[in-house]
C-alpha positions as CSV (number, residue, x, y, z in Angstrom):
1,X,97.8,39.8,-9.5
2,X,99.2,42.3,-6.5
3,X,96.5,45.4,-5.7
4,X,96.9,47.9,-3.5
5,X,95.2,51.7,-2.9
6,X,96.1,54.4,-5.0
7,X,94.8,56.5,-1.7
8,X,95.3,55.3,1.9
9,X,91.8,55.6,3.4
10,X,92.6,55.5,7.2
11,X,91.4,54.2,10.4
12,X,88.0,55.2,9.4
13,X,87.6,53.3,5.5
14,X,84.1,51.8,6.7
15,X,82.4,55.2,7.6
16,X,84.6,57.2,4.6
17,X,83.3,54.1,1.7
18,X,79.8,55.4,1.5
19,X,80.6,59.0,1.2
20,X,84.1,59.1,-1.3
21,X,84.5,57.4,-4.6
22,X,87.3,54.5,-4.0
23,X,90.0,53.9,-6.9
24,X,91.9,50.6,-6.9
25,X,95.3,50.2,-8.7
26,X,95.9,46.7,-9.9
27,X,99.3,45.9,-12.3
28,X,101.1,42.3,-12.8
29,X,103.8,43.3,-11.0
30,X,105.8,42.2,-13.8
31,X,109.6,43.2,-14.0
32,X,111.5,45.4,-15.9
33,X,108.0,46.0,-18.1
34,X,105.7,48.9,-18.2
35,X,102.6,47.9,-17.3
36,X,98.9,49.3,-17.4
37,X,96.1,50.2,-15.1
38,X,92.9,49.1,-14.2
39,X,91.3,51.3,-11.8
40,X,88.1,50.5,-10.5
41,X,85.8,53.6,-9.0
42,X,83.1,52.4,-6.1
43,X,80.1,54.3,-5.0
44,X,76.9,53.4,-2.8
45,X,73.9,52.3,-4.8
46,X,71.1,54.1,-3.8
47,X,68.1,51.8,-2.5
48,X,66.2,52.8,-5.3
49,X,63.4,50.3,-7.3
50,X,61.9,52.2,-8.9
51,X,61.9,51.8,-12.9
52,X,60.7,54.0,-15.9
53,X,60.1,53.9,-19.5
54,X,60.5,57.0,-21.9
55,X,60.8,57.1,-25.7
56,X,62.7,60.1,-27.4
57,X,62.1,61.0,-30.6
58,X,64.8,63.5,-32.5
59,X,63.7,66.4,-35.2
60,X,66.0,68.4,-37.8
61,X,69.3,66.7,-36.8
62,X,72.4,67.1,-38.7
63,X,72.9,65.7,-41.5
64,X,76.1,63.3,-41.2
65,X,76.4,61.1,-44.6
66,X,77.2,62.4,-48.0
67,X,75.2,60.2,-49.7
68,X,72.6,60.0,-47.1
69,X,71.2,61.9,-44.5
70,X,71.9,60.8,-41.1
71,X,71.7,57.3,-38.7
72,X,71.3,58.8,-35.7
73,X,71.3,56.8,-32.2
74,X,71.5,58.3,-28.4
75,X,73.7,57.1,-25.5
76,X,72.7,57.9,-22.2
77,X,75.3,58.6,-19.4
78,X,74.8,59.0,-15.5
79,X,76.8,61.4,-13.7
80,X,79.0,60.0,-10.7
81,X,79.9,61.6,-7.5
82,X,82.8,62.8,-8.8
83,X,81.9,64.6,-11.7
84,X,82.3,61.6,-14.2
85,X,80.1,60.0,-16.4
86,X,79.2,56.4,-17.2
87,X,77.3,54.8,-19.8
88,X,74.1,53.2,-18.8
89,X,71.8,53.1,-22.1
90,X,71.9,53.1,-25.8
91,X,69.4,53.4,-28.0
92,X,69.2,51.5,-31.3
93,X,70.0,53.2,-34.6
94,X,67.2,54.8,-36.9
95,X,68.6,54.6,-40.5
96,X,69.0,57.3,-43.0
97,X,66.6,59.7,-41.5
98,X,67.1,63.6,-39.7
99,X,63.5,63.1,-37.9
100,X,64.0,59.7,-35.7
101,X,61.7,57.8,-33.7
102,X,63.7,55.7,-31.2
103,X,62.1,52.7,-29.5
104,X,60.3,53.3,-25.7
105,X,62.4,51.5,-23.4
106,X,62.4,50.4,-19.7
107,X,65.9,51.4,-17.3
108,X,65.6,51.3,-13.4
109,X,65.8,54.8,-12.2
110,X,69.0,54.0,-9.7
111,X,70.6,52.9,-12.9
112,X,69.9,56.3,-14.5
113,X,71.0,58.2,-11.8
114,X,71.4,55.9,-8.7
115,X,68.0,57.4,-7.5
116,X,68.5,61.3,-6.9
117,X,66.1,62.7,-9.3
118,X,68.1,66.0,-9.5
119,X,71.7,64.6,-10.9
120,X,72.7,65.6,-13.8
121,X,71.4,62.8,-17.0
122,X,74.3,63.8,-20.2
123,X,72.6,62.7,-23.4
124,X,74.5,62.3,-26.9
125,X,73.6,62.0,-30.2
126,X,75.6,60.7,-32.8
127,X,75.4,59.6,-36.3
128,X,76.4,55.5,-36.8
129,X,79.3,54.1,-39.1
130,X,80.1,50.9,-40.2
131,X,83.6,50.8,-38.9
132,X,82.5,52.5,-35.5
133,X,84.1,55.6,-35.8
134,X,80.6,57.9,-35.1
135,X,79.9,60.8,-36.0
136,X,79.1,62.9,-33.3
137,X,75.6,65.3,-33.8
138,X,75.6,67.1,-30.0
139,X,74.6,66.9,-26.8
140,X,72.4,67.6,-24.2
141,X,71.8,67.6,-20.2
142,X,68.5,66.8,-18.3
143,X,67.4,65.2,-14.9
144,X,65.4,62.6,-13.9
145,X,62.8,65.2,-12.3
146,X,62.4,67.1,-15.6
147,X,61.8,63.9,-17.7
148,X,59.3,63.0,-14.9
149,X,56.9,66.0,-16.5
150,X,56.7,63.6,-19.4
151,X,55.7,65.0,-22.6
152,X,55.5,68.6,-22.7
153,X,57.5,71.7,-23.8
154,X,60.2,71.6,-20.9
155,X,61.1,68.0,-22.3
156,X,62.5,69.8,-26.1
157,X,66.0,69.6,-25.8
158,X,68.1,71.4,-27.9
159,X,71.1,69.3,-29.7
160,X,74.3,71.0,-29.5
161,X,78.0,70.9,-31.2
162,X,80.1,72.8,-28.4
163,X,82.3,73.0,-31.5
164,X,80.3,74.5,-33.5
165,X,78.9,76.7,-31.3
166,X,82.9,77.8,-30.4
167,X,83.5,78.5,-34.4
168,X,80.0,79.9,-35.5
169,X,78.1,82.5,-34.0
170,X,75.1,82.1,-36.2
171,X,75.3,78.9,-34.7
172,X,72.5,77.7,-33.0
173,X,71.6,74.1,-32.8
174,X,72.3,70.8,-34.5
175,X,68.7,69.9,-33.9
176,X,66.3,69.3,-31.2
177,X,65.4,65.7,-29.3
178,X,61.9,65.6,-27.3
179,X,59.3,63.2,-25.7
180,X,57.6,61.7,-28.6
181,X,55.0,64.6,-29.1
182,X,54.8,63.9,-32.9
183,X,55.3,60.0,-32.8
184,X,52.0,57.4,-33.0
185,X,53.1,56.4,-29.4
186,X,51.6,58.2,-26.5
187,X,54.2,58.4,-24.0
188,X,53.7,57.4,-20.3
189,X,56.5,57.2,-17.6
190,X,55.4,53.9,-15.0
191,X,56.7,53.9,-11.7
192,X,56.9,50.4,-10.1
193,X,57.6,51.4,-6.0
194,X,58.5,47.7,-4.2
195,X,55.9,46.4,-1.6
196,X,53.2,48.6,-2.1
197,X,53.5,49.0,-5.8
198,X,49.9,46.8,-6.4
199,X,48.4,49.9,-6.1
200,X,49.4,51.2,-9.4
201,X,47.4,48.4,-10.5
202,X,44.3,51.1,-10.0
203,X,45.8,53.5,-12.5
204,X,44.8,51.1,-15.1
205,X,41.8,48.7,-13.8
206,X,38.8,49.8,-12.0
207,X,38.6,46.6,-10.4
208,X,40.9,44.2,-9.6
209,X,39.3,40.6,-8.6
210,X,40.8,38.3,-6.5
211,X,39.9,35.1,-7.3
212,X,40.8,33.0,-4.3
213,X,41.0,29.0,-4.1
214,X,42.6,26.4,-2.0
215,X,43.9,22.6,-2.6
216,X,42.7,20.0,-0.7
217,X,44.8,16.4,-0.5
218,X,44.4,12.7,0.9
219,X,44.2,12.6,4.4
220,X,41.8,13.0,7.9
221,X,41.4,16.3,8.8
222,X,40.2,14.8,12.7
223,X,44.2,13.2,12.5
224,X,47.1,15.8,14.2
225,X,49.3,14.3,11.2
226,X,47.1,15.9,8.4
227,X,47.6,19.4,7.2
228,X,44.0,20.3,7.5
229,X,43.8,19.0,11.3
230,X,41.3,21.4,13.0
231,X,42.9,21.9,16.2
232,X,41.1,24.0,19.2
233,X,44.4,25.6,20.0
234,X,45.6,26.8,17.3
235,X,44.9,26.9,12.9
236,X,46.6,24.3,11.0
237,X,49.0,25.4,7.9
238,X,46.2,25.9,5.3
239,X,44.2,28.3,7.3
240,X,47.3,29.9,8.6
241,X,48.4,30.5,4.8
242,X,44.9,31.2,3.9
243,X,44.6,34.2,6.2
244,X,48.3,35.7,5.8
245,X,47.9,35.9,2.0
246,X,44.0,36.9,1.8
247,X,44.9,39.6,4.2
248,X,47.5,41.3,2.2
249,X,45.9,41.0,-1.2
250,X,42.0,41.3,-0.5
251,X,42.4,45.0,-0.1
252,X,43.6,45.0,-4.1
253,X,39.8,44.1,-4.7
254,X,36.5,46.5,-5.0
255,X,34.1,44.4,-3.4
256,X,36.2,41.7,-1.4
257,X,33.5,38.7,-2.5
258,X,35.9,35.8,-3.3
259,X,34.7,32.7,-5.1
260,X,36.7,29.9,-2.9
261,X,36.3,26.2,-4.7
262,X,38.3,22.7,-3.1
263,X,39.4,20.0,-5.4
264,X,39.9,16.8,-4.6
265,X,37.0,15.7,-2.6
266,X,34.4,13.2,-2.1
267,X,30.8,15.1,-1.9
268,X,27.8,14.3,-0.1
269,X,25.6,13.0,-0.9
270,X,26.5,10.2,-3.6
271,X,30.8,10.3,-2.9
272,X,31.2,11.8,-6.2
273,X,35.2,13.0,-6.3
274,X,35.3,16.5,-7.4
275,X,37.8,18.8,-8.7
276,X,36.1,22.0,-8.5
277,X,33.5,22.7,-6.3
278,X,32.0,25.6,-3.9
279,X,33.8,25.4,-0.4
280,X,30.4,27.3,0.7
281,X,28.4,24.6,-0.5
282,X,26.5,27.1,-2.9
283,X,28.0,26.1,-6.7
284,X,25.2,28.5,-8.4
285,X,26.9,31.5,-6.0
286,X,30.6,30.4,-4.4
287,X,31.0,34.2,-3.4
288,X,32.7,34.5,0.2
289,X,32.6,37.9,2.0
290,X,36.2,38.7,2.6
291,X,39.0,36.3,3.7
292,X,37.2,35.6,7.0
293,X,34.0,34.1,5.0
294,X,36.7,32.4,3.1
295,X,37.8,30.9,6.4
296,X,34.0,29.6,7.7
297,X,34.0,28.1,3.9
298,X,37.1,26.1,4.8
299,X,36.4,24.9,8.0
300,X,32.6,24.0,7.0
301,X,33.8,22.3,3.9
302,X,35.7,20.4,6.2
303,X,32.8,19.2,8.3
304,X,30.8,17.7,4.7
305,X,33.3,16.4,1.9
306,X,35.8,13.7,2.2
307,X,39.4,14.5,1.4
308,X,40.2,12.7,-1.8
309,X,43.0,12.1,-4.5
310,X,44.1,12.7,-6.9
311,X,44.9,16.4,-6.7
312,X,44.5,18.0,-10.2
313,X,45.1,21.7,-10.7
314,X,44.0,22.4,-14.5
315,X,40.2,22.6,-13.7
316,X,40.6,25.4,-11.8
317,X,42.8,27.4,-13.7
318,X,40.4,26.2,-16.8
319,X,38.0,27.6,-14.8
320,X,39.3,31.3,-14.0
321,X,40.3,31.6,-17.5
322,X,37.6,31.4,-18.9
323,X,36.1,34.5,-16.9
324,X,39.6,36.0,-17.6
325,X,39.3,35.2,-21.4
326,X,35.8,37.3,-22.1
327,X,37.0,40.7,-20.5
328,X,39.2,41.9,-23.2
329,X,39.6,45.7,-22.6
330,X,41.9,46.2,-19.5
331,X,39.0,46.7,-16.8
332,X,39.8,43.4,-14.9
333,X,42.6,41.6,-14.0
334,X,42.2,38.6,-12.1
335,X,44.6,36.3,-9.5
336,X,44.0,33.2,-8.5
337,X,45.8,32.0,-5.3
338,X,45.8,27.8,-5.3
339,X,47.2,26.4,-1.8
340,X,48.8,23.3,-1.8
341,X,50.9,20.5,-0.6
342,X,52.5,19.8,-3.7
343,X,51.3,16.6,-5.1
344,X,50.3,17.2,-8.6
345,X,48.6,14.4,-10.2
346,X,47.7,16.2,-13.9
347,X,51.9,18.1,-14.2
348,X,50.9,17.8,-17.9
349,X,47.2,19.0,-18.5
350,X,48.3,21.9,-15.6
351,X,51.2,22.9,-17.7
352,X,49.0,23.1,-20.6
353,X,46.0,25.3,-19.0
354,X,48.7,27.7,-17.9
355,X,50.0,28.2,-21.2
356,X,47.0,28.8,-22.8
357,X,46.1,31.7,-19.5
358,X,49.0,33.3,-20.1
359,X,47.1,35.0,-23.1
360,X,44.3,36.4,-20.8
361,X,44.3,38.5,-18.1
362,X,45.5,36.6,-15.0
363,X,47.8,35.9,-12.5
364,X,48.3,32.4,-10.6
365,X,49.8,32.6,-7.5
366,X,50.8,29.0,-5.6
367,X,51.9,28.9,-2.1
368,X,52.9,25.4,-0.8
369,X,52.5,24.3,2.4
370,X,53.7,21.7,4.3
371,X,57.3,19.7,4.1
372,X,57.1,19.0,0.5
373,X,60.0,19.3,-1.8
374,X,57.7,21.6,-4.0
375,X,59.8,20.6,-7.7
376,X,56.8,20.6,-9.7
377,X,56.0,24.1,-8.3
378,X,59.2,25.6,-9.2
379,X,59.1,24.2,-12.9
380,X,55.1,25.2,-13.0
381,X,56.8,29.4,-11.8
382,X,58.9,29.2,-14.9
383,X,61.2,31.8,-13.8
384,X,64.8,29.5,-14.6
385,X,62.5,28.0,-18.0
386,X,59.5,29.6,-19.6
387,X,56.8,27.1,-19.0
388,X,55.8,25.0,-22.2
389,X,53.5,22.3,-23.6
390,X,53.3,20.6,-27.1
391,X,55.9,22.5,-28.4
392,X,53.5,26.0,-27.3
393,X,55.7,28.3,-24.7
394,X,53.6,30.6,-22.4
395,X,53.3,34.1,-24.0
396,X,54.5,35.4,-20.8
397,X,55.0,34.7,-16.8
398,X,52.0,34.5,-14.8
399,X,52.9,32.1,-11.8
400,X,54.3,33.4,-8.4
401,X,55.4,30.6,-6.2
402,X,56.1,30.7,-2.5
403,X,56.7,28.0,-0.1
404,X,55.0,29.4,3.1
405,X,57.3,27.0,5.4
406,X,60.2,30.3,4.8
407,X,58.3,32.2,6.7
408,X,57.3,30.8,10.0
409,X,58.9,29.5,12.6
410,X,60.4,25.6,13.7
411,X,56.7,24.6,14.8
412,X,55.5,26.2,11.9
413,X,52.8,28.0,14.0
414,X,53.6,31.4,13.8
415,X,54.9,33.6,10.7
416,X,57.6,35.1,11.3
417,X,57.6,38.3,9.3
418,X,54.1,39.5,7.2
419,X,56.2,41.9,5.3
420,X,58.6,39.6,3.6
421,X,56.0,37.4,2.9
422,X,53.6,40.5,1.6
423,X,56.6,41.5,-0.7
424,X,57.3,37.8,-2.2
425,X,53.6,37.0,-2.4
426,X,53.7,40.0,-4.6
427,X,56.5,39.9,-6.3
428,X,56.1,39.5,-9.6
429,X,52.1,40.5,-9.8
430,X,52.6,44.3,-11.3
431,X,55.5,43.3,-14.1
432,X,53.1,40.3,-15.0
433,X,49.8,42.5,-14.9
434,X,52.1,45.2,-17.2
435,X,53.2,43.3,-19.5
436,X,49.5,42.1,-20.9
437,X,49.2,45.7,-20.7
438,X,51.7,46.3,-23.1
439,X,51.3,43.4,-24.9
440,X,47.7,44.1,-26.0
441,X,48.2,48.1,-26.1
442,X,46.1,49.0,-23.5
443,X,46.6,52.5,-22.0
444,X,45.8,53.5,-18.7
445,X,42.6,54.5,-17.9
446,X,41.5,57.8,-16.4
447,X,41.8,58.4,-12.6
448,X,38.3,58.0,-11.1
449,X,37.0,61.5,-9.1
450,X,37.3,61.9,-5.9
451,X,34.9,59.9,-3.4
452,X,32.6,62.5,-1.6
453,X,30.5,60.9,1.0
454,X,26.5,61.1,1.4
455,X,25.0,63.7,2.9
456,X,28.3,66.4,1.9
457,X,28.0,67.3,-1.4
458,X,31.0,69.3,-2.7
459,X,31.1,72.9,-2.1
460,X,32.4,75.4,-4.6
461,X,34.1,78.5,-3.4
462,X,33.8,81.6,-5.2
């Protein structure tokens, strides 16, 4: 297969790539035949995450079938640099009816129109066939900016024939398509920004609790070999991990009080092993005030239990859930961040507790620490398999795993970049928090007023 360019690009191609709209020739080369071409158009993709989800519905469309009315579906094209258009959605077909509601669906906006919110968004209509030859109903144009307004009378779009409207000048539309102002579905457009996108999370929670807990594993924290060794110099990988992650994510909670519980410990004053208990000491209040009363937790605990196997991780998810599992309208969401070293001594009873949390409202995010190979953390994310037990899948993805090892240095003293580690500690938090959401129907809540503070009461101007 020989290529070359249809259009010699110069000294300059590198600069010139970003800006023009490529096209490649490539033929077999094959003698004495004619043969085809393929040509392949290039343009930059904007750096664009965001992602939103509409829902159309159509009113007083053409009617297409003689012994029917119409099956009308939409296909949505993005307009390239250079005029053309490409397909980049379809929607599914509504039989036999002039009024349709199409289904709400998610696109990522750089998909739509590779992020500028003012290119031009061609819509079509068109009735289905059997044997594919559709019929087509009309068209019309929009941007990205104009859907934005959501539902409202600047999003009625008027269907039209150009043909039609060339041969009839009574001619006026083949129908209208709008935001689903007469459909049982409210509509809402969600913008998910990357990295600082938890703070949509407000638009729909007035509080967000962080529910914060750590791992604790066979081995004396007084030793420089153990993970919890409490040197004067510096703070050993829990603590470190401990701090970067609470830092990022205890601003995402109204009153930054974290309950912080160990497993897998011997307690004073009998030795009794323990797989769930208050790092403060206190199990009638385990409350900690913000990441750094997290930390004196920690390094008190250290001081009083005994580090002890094995290291089960179903209580504590057991133990979230069932907070999670009594708030059932939307006005908490709750994370739980388990920090371990990867030994996991209950894989089955773990697997099971995270199947039956993926029904309430909660996230689990795992970061491991230490030189671990971490397998049984990567099947326990679920991204490759959707976690399962007894035959029972998970109804959707709640677990974010990290190993914290990516992001420091040889020595594993220092991190070497917060923001990466913000933005994968994070990842997957706002689809997984949506998607309960959606799944249980709950709508966003109202914004909350504005925060005046004492003593300056607002002033109205007349």
């Amino acid at each position: 297969l020989g290529s070359r360019m249809k259009k010699p690009l110069g000294p300059s191609w590198k600069e010139v790539l970003v800006y023009q709209c490529l096209c490649f020739v490539f033929n077999r080369g094959l003698p004495g035949k004619k043969c085809g071409n393929i040509i392949v158009k290039a343009e930059e993709m904007g750096n664009c995450r965001e992602s939103v989800m509409m829902q159309f519905c159509g009113n007083k469309l053409d009617k297409k079938d003689f012994f029917g009315k119409s099956d009308p579906f939409l296909v949505f094209y993005r307009c390239n640099e250079d005029g053309t258009f490409t397909t980049c959605h379809k929607t599914e077909v509504v039989k036999n009816t002039l009024n349709p509601v199409w289904q709400a669906f998610k696109i990522p906006v750089r998909a739509l129109c590779n992020g500028d919110y003012d290119r031009t968004i061609k819509i079509e209509c068109y009735d289905w066939d059997r044997d594919g030859s559709h019929d087509f109903i009309g068209e019309f144009s929009t941007s990205y900016r104009e859907l934005s307004r959501g539902q409202s009378q600047f999003n009625v779009y008027e269907v039209v024939n150009p043909k039609k409207k060339g041969k009839k000048k009574k001619y006026l539309n083949s129908g209208t398509v709008s935001h689903n102002g007469h459909c049982p579905f409210v509509l809402f457009i969600l913008f998910i920004h990357s990295f600082l996108y938890l703070a949509l999370l407000f638009h729909y929670c007035t509080l967000l609790l962080l529910s914060h807990y750590r791992t604790c594993f066979p081995g004396n924290p007084t030793q420089p070999t153990s993970l919890h060794y409490m040197s004067p110099y510096q703070m050993n990988a829990y603590a470190m991990a401990m701090k970067a992650v609470g830092e990022i994510i205890q601003d995402y909670d109204s009153d930054k009080m974290f309950p912080a519980l160990g497993f897998g410990a011997k307690l004073p004053p009998d030795g009794r092993v323990s797989h769930e208990f208050a790092l403060n000491g206190n199990p009638q209040n385990p409350y900690c005030a913000g990441v750094d009363g997290v930390m004196e937790a920690y390094y008190q605990s250290l001081k009083s239990v005994c580090l002890y196997g094995p290291t089960n991780f179903s209580p504590v998810i057991n133990h979230v859930a069932r907070y999670a599992a009594s708030v059932k309208d939307g006005s908490q969401y709750f994370i739980l961040l388990i920090i371990t070293d990867g030994v996991i001594s209950d894989m089955a009873q773990t697997k099971e507790s995270i199947v039956n949390a993926s029904c309430h409202p909660m996230s689990i995010i795992i970061i491991g620490v230490g030189p671990a190979e971490f397998d049984a953390m990567i099947e326990l994310d679920g991204d490759e398999v959707r976690i399962s037990s007894k035959g029972r899948y998970a109804e959707r993805d709640i677990v974010q795993f990290v190993p914290f090892r990516d992001y420091t240095d040889r020595t594993g003293n220092h991190i070497l970049s917060m923001a990466r580690l913000a933005k994968d500690v994070l990842a997957e938090i706002p689809d997984q928090f949506l998607s309960y959401m959606r799944i249980r129907g709950i709508k966003p809540s109202p914004a909350p007023p504005p925060y005046t503070p004492p003593g300056h009461p607002l002033q109205t101007q007349i």
